[in-house]
C-alpha distance (Angstrom), angle and dihedral (degrees) to the residues before:
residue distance angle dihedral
X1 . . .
X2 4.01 . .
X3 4.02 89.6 .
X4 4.09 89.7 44.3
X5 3.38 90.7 59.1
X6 3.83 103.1 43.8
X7 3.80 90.9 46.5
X8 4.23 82.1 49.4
X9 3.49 86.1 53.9
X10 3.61 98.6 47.5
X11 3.89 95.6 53.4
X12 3.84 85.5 51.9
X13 3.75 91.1 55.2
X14 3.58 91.3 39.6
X15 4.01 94.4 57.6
X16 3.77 89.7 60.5
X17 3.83 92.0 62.1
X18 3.57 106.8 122.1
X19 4.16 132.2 -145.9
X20 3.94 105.1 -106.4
X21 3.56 105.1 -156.3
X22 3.12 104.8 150.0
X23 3.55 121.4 94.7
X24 3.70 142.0 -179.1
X25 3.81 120.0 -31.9
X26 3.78 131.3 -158.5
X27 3.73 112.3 -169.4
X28 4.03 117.3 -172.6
X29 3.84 98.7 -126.7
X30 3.12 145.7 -135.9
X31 3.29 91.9 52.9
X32 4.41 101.3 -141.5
X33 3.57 123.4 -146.8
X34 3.52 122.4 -96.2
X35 3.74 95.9 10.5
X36 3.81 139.2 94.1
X37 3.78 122.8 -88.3
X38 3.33 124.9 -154.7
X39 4.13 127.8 -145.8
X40 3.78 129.7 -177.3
X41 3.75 123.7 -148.6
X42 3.35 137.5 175.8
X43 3.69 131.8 -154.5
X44 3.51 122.9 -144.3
X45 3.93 126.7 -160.9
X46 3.48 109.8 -170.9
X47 4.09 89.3 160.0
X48 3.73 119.0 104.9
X49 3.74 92.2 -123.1
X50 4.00 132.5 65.7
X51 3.78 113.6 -86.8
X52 4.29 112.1 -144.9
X53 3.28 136.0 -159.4
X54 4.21 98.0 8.4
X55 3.77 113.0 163.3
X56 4.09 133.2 172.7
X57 3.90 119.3 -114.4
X58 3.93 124.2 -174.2
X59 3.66 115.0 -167.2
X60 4.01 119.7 -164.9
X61 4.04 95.4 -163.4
X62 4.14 96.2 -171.6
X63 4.01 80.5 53.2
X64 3.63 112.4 35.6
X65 3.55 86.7 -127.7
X66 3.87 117.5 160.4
X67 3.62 125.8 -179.2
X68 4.08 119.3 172.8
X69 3.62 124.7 -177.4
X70 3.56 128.2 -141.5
X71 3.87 120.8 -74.8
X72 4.03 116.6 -111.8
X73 4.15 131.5 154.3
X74 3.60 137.7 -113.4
X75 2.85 135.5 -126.1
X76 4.26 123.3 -130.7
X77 3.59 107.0 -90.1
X78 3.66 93.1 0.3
X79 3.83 143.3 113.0
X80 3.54 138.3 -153.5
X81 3.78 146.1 176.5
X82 3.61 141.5 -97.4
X83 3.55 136.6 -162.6
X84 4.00 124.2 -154.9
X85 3.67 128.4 -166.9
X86 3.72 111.6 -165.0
X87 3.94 117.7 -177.3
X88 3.74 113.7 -147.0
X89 3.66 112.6 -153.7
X90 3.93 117.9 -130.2
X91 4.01 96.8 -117.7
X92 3.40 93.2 54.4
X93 4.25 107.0 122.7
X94 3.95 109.9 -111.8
X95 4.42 112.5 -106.3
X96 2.98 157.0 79.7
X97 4.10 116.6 -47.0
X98 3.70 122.0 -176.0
X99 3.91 107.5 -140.1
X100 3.54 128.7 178.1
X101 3.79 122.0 -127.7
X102 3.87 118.8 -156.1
X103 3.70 132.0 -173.4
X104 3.51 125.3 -162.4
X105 3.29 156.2 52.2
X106 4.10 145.0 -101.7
X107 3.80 97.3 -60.5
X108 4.07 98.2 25.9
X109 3.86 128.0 44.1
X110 3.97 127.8 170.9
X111 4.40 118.1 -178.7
X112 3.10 136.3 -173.4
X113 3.99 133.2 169.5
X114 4.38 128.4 -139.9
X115 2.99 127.9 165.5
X116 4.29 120.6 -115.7
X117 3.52 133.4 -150.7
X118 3.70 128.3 -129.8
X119 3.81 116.9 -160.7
C-alpha cells in the first residue's frame, strides 16, 4: 500500500512538469529612450514532437509596454533564435522595470521575469 501511494504521488508531481522552452536571453541594455532595443531569445524544444507557431513576448507591466515577435516552429529536439525589436518611447520615466518574457504558444508556455533599465 506504502509503494501505491508513493508511485500515486509521483504521477501527481509528475503532471505538474512544465515545457521549458525558453532558453537563454541576451537583451542589449540600457534600454534608451526613444530608440529601438534589441532582445535575443532562444527557443528550445526538447519535446519529441514539432512545436508551431512559438513566438517571444516581453511585457513592461509599470508601462503597458508589449512587444511580440514573429511566430516560427520548432523543430523536435531542436532550438532556434529570435530577434525582438522593442521601441521605447521618449517620455517614458528613466529605471528599472520588471517585465515578463513568455515563450510559447496555445498548448506550451514558459515565463520568466527581469528586470530592464530605462536610461
Amino acid at each position: 500500500m506504502k509503494k501505491l501511494s508513493i508511485f500515486l504521488v509521483f504521477l501527481i508531481a509528475i503532471s505538474f512538469v512544465n515545457f521549458h522552452s525558453l532558453g537563454r536571453f541576451l537583451i542589449e541594455e540600457p534600454l534608451k529612450r526613444g530608440e529601438f532595443g534589441t532582445a535575443y531569445v532562444t527557443i528550445r524544444n526538447d519535446l519529441d514532437e514539432k512545436v508551431e507557431d512559438v513566438n517571444v513576448k516581453f511585457y513592461i507591466y509599470d508601462l503597458g509596454l508589449r512587444f511580440t515577435s514573429v511566430s516560427s516552429d520548432v523543430s523536435k529536439r531542436d532550438h532556434v533564435a529570435q530577434r525582438l525589436f522593442m521601441y521605447i518611447p521618449k517620455n517614458v520615466p528613466t529605471g528599472d522595470y520588471l517585465t515578463k518574457i513568455s515563450v510559447g504558444n496555445d498548448y506550451y508556455k514558459d515565463t520568466q521575469h527581469v528586470y530592464l533599465r530605462i536610461v
